[in-house]
Each structure stands twice: as structure tokens, then as C-alpha cells.
N, C-alpha and C positions, 0 to 999 in steps of 0.2 A: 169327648175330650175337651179340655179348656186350655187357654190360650193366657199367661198373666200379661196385661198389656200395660204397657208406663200412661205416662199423662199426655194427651192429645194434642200434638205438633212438638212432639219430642224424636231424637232420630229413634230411643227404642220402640216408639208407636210406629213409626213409619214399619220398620224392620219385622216389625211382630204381623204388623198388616201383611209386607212381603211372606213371612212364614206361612202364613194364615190361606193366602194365594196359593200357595205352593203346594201346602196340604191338600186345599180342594181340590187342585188338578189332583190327585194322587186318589182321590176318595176319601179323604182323611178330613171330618168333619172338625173346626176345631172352633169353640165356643169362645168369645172373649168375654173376659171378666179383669173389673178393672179394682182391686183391693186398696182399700184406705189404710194410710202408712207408707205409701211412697215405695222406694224404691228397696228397700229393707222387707217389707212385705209380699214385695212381689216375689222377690229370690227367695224368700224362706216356703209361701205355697205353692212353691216348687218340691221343696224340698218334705214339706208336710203331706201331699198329699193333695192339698186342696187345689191345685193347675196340673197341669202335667207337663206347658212347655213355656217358654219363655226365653227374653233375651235380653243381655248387658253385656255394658263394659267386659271386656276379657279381664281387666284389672278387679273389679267386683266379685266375677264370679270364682276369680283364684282367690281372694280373698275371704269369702263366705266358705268356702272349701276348707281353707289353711287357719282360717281364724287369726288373719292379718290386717294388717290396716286399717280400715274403715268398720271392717268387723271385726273385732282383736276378743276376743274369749266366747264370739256367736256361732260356732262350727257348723256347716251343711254337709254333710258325709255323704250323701245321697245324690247331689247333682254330677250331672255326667254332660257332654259334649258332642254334639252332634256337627256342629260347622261354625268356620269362622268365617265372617265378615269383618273385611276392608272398609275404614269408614274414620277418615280423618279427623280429631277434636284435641282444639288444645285449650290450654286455659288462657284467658285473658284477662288483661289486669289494664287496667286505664283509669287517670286521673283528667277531669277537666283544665284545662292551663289556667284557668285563674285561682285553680284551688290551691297552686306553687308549690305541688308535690313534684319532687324531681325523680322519685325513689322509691322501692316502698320501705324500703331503713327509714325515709320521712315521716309515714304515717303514725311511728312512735312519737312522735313530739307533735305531729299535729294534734287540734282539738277544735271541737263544734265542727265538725265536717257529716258530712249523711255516704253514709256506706251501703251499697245494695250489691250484697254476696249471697250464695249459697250459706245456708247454716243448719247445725244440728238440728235433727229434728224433722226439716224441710221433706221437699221431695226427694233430693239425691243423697244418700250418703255419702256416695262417691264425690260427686264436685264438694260436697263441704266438708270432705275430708283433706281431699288437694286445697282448696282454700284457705284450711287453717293451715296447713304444712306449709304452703308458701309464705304467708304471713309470719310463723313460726320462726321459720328457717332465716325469718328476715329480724326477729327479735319483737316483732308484733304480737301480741296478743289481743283477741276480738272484747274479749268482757273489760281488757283496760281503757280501750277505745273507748266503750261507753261510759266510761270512769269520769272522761276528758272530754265530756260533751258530745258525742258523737251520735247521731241517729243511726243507728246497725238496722237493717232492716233485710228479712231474706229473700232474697230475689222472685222466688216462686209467688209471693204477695205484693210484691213491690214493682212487677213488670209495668205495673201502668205509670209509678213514681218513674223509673229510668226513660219512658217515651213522652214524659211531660220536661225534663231534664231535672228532674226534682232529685238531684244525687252528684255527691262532687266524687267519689270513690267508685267504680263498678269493676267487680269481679265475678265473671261469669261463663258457663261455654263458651268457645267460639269455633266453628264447623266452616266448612269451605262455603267461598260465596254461593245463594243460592239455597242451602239448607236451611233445615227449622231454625239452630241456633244463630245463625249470621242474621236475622231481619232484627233482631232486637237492637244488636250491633251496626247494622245500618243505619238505622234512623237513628240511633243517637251519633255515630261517626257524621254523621252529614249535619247534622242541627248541631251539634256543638261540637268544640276544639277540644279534642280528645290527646293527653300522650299516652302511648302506650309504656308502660313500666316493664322494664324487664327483669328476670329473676336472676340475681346474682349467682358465678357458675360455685359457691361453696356452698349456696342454698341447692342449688340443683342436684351438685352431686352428694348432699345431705340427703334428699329427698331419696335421691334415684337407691343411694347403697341401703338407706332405714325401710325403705318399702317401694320399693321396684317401680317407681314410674320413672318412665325415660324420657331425658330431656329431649326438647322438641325444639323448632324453631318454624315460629308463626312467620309466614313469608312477606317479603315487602309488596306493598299492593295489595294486601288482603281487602283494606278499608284504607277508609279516608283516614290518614293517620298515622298511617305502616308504613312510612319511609323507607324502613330500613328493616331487616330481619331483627323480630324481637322473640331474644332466648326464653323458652317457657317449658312447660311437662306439655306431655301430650297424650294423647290415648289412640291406637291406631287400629284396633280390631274389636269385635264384638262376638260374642258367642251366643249361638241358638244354643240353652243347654234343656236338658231334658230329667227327669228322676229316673235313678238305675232300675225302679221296677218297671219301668214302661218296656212291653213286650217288644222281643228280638224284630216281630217283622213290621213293627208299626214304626219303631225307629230307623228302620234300614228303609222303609220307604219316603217317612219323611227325608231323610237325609239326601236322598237320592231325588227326590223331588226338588228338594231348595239347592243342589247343583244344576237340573235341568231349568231350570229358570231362573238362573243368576243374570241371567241379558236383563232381565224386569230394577234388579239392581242400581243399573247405569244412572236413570235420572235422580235417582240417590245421592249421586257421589258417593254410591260405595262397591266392592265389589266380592265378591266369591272366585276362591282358586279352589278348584280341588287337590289340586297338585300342591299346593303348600299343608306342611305338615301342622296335623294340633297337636303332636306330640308335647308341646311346647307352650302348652294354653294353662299348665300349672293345675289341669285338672282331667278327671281319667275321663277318656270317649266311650262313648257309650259301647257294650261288647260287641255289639250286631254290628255297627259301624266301623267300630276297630278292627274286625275278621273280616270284612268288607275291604275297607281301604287295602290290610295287609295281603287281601287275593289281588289286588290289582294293582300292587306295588307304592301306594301311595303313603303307607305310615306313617313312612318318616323321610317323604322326599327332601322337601328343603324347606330349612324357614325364608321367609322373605329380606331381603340384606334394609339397612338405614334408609336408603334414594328409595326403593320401592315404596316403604310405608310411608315416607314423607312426602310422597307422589301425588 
């Protein structure tokens, strides 16, 4: 069996690594393979055939399902749900203070500034699809930027331009202190005067009603910077999913394996409930799983309330 794994010190590499741990206690041998195309690739050799398990964003993999947002006419019919993880990520948006953006409504009339976002094409579908909807929603558009002198560069190429401070604009993950995404955000919150930008609430709740991500809020004290809770989208679960041909008892034991060793989780920052329901993950659970949970009452216990995921 193969394993589709994201790019190396990503939270989906860590998670897949966890899967992968989990499997082998279980006897379940599971090959990693790491596919060119990013994160679009990886979720569809799920879906082709070509992996068997893998993991994302809960937002992603309803989306490749439903042929919504970041995948809007790519449909995966065939992924199915085995367990959700707990696993905090919002987006963040910072200007350096001498670049005299107050806003990101400013970035429309600024020019000659260097941007280092997520963008099409990149690693993530997902973050450069939130990136441009927050830009969007804020009346920005990325290729006018470049119109207007601006250096746009995407972040998966340009990590080394953001830790030399070679960028007045950065929009990027940001995950609880201590994770993959927070060090990048480190070192540049400590070496330079960062403000954080936050997303105005008619942007938010554009974002949240046109394609379901729910606004967040990035807590004060995350970073050097974060005076004050700054409003943003967030992403708060992830899904191990699986292709529905994968046999009844290979998926009931992985499943059952990555809840007995959700304690391995913790120095994650993220966690596993069994008790919360995937009824709710906007995509179908695997059979053997779903007749699983529903012997031991778990199907459709509870989703987790706002303060839980923002925990």
C-alpha cells in the first residue's frame, strides 16, 4: 500500500508520517510516495488509484469531492473518510511597517512592493486559493499587483526571500507556536516590524457564505506582533481519507489504529477524538468505518462547538 505524503516539514507530512506509524503498529505496511504537482496531485492519486491513503485540509478534501472552491469542476467521487484530526491553521496576512500598508483595501493602490503568497499552480491549492479570496474580497487582485510594479513571488520558492526579509507583503500559513508553519513566521516576526492585517468582517463573511471557510481568529501573543486578536479564516481539522475500493478490513484497522495512538498526536499540536462525529467532514466515511462507529454509537456523536476548535 502507498501513502501520498505532502512536502517535507509540512503539518500534512508530519500527519501522514503519524498515519504511516500507526499503520505499522496495525501490520499495515504503508509505502511513501511523494507525487510532483503538489497538493492537487496528491488528492487525486487518491482518488486514481495510484496511493491508497493520504491526508488534508478537511476543506480540500470536501472540496475535490463536491467540485468546490479550490477544485470547482475537478470532482473525486471515490475519496472516502477514515478520521479527523484536530490541527489548528489560519491564514496570515502581515505587512512590514515601513511598507505603510494599514490594510489590505491598501495593497490596491500600493505599487513596487514584493509579495510572497501562496499562488496558483504552487504547492497548496488550498492556501492559494484562500489567498486570493482574501485579497479578493478585499477588492485586490494578484496579476493587477504585478501591473503596479510589484514583485508577486510564491511562497514555496521564495521561503529563503521572506528569512532574508527580501518582501514587504507576506501571506502565508500560520499554525500554533512550535509547528512547521509558525518558524517561518518566527524569524521574520523577530527580525522585522511586522503588522498584522486583518480581514474585514464583509470579506469574511463573503468568503465564509461563497465557500465555507470559517472565520477565525489568530490569538494575541501568537508572535511578535499579535497585540491584539487579528480576525482571519482558519482551518481547524484534517482528514486521513482513503479510496472507497480499499478493502472493508484494511480500512477498519487502519482507522482503529490511528485512534489507538492519537497520544503520538499531542507534540503536533493536534489531536484525534473519536467521539466527534465525521458525519460532518462534507464527505462519505469509509463503509467499514461508518458500520464501525455506528456499532459503538459514535456516528454522529457530536461535532465539536467554536472554543473547542479555536483551542
Amino acid at each position: 500500500m502507498k501513502i501520498a505524503i505532502g512536502q517535507a516539514g509540512t503539518p500534512e507530512w508530519h500527519l501522514c508520517a503519524f498515519a504511516g506509524e500507526a499503520a505499522a503498529a496495525a501490520g499495515i505496511a504503508l509505502e511513501r510516495k511523494r507525487f510532483d504537482g503538489g497538493e492537487a496531485r496528491r488528492v487525486a492519486s487518491v482518488h486514481e488509484g495510484m496511493a491508497d491513503v493520504s491526508v488534508a485540509l478537511a476543506e480540500t478534501v470536501r472540496w475535490t469531492y463536491r467540485a468546490q472552491g479550490a477544485y470547482d469542476g475537478w470532482r473525486h467521487t471515490s475519496l472516502r473518510a477514515l478520521a479527523a484530526i484536530h490541527h489548528a491553521q489560519w491564514l496570515g496576512v502581515a505587512a512590514r511597517w515601513e511598507a505603510g500598508i494599514g490594510s489590505l483595501a491598501d495593497l490596491g493602490a500600493a505599487r513596487d512592493l514584493r509579495l510572497s503568497a501562496p499562488l496558483p499552480g504552487g504547492e497548496s491549492a488550498t492556501w492559494a486559493f484562500a489567498a486570493g479570496q482574501a485579497l479578493a474580497a478585499h477588492g485586490v487582485r494578484v496579476g493587477e499587483l504585478a501591473e503596479r510594479g510589484w514583485r508577486v513571488e510564491d511562497l514555496a520558492k521564495g521561503a529563503a526571500r521572506v528569512r532574508s526579509l527580501d518582501f514587504d507583503v507576506l501571506i502565508a500559513p500560520l499554525g500554533p507556536v512550535g509547528s512547521t508553519h509558525a518558524s517561518l513566521w518566527q524569524e521574520a516576526s523577530v527580525l522585522a516590524n511586522l503588522r498584522f492585517l486583518p480581514l474585514s468582517d464583509a470579506a469574511l463573511e463573503r468568503i465564509h457564505s461563497d465557500h465555507g471557510l470559517p472565520r477565525a481568529t489568530l490569538p494575541a501573543g501568537t508572535l511578535r506582533g499579535v497585540d491584539a486578536p487579528v480576525p482571519t479564516v482558519g482551518f481547524q481539522r484534517w482528514t486521513v481519507f482513503v479510496s472507497e475500493r480499499l478493502e472493508d478490513r484494511v480500512a477498519l484497522a487502519l482507522a482503529r489504529a490511528l485512534e489507538e495512538r492519537r497520544a503520538a498526536l499531542v507534540p503536533l499540536h493536534a489531536a484525534l477524538d473519536p467521539l466527534c462525529s465525521l458525519e460532518d467532514l462534507g464527505l462519505p466515511v469509509h463503509r467499514a468505518v461508518k458500520r464501525d462507529r455506528e456499532e459503538r454509537g459514535l456516528a454522529a456523536w457530536r461535532t465539536p462547538g467554536r472554543e473547542e476548535r479555536q483551542a
